[in-house]
C-alpha positions as CSV (number, residue, x, y, z in Angstrom):
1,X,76.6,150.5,110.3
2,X,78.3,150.2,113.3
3,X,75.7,148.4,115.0
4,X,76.2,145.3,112.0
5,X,79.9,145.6,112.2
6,X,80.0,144.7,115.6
7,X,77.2,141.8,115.2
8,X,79.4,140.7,112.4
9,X,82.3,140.6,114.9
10,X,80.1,139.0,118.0
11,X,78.6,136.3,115.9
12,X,82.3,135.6,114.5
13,X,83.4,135.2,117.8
14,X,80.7,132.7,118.5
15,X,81.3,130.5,116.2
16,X,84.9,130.6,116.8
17,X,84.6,129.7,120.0
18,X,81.7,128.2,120.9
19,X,82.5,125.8,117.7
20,X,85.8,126.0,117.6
21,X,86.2,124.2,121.0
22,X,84.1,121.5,119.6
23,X,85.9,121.3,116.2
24,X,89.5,121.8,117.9
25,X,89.5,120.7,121.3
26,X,86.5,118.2,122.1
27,X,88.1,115.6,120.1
28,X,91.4,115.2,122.4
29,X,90.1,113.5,125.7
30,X,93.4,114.5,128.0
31,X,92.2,117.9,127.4
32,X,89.2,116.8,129.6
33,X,86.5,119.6,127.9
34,X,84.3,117.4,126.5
35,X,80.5,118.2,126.4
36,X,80.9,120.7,129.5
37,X,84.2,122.8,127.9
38,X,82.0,122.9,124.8
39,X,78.9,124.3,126.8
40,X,80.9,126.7,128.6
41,X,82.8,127.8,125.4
42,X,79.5,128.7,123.9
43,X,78.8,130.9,126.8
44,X,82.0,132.4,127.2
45,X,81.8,133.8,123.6
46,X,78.2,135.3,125.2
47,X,79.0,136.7,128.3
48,X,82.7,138.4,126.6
49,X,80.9,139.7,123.9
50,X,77.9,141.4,126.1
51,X,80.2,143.3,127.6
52,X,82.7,144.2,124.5
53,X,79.6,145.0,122.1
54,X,76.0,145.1,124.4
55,X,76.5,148.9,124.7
56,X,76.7,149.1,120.8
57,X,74.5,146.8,119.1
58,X,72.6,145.0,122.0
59,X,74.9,142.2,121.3
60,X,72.6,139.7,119.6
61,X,74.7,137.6,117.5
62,X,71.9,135.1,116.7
63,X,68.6,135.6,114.3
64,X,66.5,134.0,116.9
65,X,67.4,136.5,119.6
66,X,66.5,139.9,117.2
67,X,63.2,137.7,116.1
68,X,62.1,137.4,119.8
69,X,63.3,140.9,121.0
70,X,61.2,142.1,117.6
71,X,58.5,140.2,119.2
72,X,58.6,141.4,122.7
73,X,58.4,144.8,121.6
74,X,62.4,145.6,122.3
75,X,63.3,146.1,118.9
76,X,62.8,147.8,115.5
77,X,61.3,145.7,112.9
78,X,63.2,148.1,110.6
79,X,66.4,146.4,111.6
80,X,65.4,142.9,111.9
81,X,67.4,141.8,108.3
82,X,70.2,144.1,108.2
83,X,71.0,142.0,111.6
84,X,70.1,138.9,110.5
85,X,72.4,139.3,107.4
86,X,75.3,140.8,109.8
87,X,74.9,137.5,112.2
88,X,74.7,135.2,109.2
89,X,78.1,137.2,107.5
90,X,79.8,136.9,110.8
91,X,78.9,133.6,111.3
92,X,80.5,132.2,108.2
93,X,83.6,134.4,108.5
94,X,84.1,132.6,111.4
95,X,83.5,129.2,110.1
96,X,86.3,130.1,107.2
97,X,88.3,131.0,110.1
98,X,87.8,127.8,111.8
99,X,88.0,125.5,108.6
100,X,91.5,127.4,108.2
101,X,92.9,126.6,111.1
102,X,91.4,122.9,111.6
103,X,92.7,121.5,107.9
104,X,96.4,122.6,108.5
105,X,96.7,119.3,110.3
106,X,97.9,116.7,108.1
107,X,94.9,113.8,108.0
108,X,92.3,116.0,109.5
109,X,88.8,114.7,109.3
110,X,86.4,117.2,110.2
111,X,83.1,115.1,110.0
112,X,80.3,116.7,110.7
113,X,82.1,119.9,111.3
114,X,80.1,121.0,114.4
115,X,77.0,121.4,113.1
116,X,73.4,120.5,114.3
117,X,71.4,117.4,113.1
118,X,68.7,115.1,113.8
119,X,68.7,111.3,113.7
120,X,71.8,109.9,111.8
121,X,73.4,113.7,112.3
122,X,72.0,113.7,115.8
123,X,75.0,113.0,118.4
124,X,72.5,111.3,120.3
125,X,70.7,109.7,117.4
126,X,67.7,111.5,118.6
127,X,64.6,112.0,116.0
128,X,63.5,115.1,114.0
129,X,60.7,115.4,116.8
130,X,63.0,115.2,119.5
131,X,65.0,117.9,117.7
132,X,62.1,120.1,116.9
133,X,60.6,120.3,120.6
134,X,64.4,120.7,122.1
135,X,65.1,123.6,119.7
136,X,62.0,125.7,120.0
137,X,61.6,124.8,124.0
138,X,65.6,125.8,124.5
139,X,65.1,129.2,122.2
140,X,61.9,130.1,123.8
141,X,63.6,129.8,127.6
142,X,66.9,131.4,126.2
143,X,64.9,134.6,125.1
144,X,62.8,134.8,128.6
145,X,66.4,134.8,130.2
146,X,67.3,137.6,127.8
147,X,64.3,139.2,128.1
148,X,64.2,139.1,131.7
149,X,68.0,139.9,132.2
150,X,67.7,143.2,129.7
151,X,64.7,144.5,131.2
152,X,64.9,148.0,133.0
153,X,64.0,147.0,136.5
154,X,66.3,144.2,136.0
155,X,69.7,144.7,138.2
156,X,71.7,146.7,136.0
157,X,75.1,145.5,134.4
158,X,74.3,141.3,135.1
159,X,72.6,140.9,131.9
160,X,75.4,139.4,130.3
161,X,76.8,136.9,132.9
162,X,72.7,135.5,133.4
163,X,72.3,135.3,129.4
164,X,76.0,133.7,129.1
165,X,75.1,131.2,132.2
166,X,71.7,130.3,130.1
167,X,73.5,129.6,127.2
168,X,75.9,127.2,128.9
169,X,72.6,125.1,130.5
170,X,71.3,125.1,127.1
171,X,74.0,123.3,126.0
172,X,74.5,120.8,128.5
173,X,70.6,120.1,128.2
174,X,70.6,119.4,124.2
175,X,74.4,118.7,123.0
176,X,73.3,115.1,122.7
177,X,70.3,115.9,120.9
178,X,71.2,118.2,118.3
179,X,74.4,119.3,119.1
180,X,72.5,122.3,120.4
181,X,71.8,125.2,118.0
182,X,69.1,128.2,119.4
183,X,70.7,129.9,116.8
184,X,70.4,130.0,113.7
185,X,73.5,131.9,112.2
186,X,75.6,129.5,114.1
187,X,73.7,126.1,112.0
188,X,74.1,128.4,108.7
189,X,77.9,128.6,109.4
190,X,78.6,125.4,109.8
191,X,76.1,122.7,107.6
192,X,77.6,125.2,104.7
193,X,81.4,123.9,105.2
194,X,79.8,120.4,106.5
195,X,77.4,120.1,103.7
196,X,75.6,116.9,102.9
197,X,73.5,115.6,105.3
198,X,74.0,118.8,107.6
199,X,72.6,121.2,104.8
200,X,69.5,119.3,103.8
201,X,68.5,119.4,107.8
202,X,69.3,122.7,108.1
203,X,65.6,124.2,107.4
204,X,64.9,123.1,111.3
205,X,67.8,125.4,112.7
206,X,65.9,128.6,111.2
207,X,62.4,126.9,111.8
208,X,62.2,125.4,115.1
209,X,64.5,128.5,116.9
210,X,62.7,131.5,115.0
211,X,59.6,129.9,116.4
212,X,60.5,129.1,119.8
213,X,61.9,133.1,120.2
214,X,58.6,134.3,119.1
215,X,56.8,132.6,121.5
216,X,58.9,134.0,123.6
217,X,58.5,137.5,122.6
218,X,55.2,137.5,123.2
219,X,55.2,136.2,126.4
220,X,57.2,138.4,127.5
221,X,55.4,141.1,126.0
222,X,52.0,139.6,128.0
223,X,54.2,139.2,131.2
224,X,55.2,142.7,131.6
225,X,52.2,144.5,130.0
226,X,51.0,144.5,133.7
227,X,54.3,146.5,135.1
């Protein structure tokens, strides 16, 4: 139980900030974040929560990331939806959170809310394709960083600031695209308060990033079979 509570907790925190600096702060040039202070939001929320929760719950916060640990061989298959359903919780506690905060401005328009699309809901107005091979190519990298990182030979207590520093590249790669997901949880969160348009993609934030940390996983798992 403590374990979920404190996915709950990590994936909230995710969402309120990574998103949060988009829904909140992106929008206001003179604050000069823009794409970059979004990137770096999202892996701030990583790197603080490694070290807050890592020792407790491995600090996933994202479906994708227990899917490819599961995969690699680093984690229990008995846990796998208890974690998912923590991650997804958290996630839209912290979207509530965020939709308070963001409509006590008079006139607000919150659009498309932060969340991920493809074509008209693509920042970019990239296609579904281009969505598909960015998600599963930037999932699958993310868990070899977090596989590497985590491993027992790797140097110990950097894990965090590598995964968070991943996270941020990730982001700065495939913002345009599809307003970068790799996670799962995080889409839920949002296309839920977003709806329309956001919702009826959604099925390609759980596809393309449970797929592309798989893959991962197992080649991972091939990698260090040899150590």
């Amino acid at each position: 139980m403590k374990k979920l509570i404190a996915e709950f907790i990590g994936t909230l925190w995710l969402v309120l900030g990574g998103c949060g600096s988009a829904v909140l702060a992106a929008g206001f040039p003179e604050l000069g974040i823009g794409f970059l202070g979004v990137a770096l939001a999202f892996g701030l929320t990583v790197l603080t929560m490694a070290y807050a929760i890592g020792h407790i719950s491995g600090c996933h916060l994202n479906p994708a990331v227990s899917i490819g640990l599961w995969a690699g061989g680093r984690f229990e298959g008995k846990d796998l939806l208890p974690y998912i359903i923590a991650q997804v919780l958290g996630g839209l506690c912290g979207a509530a959170i965020l939709y308070a905060i963001a409509t006590g401005k008079a006139g607000v328009e919150l659009g498309g809310f932060a969340s991920n699309g493809y074509g008209e809901a693509s920042p970019g107005g990239y296609s579904m394709g281009s969505a598909l091979i960015t998600e599963i190519v930037m999932t699958y990298f993310f868990l070899i960083v977090i596989l590497g990182a985590t491993h027992g030979k790797a140097p110990a207590g950097f894990g965090g600031i590598a995964i968070g520093l991943a996270l941020v590249l990730i982001h700065l790669i495939s913002i345009p695209v599809t307003n970068t997901s790799v996670n799962p949880a995080r889409s839920t969160s949002q296309a839920i308060f977003a709806g329309g348009i956001f919702l009826k993609q959604l099925w390609l934030f759980w596809v393309a990033p449970v797929l592309g940390a798989f893959l991962a996983g197992i080649t991972y798992k091939f990698l260090s079979s040899s150590e």
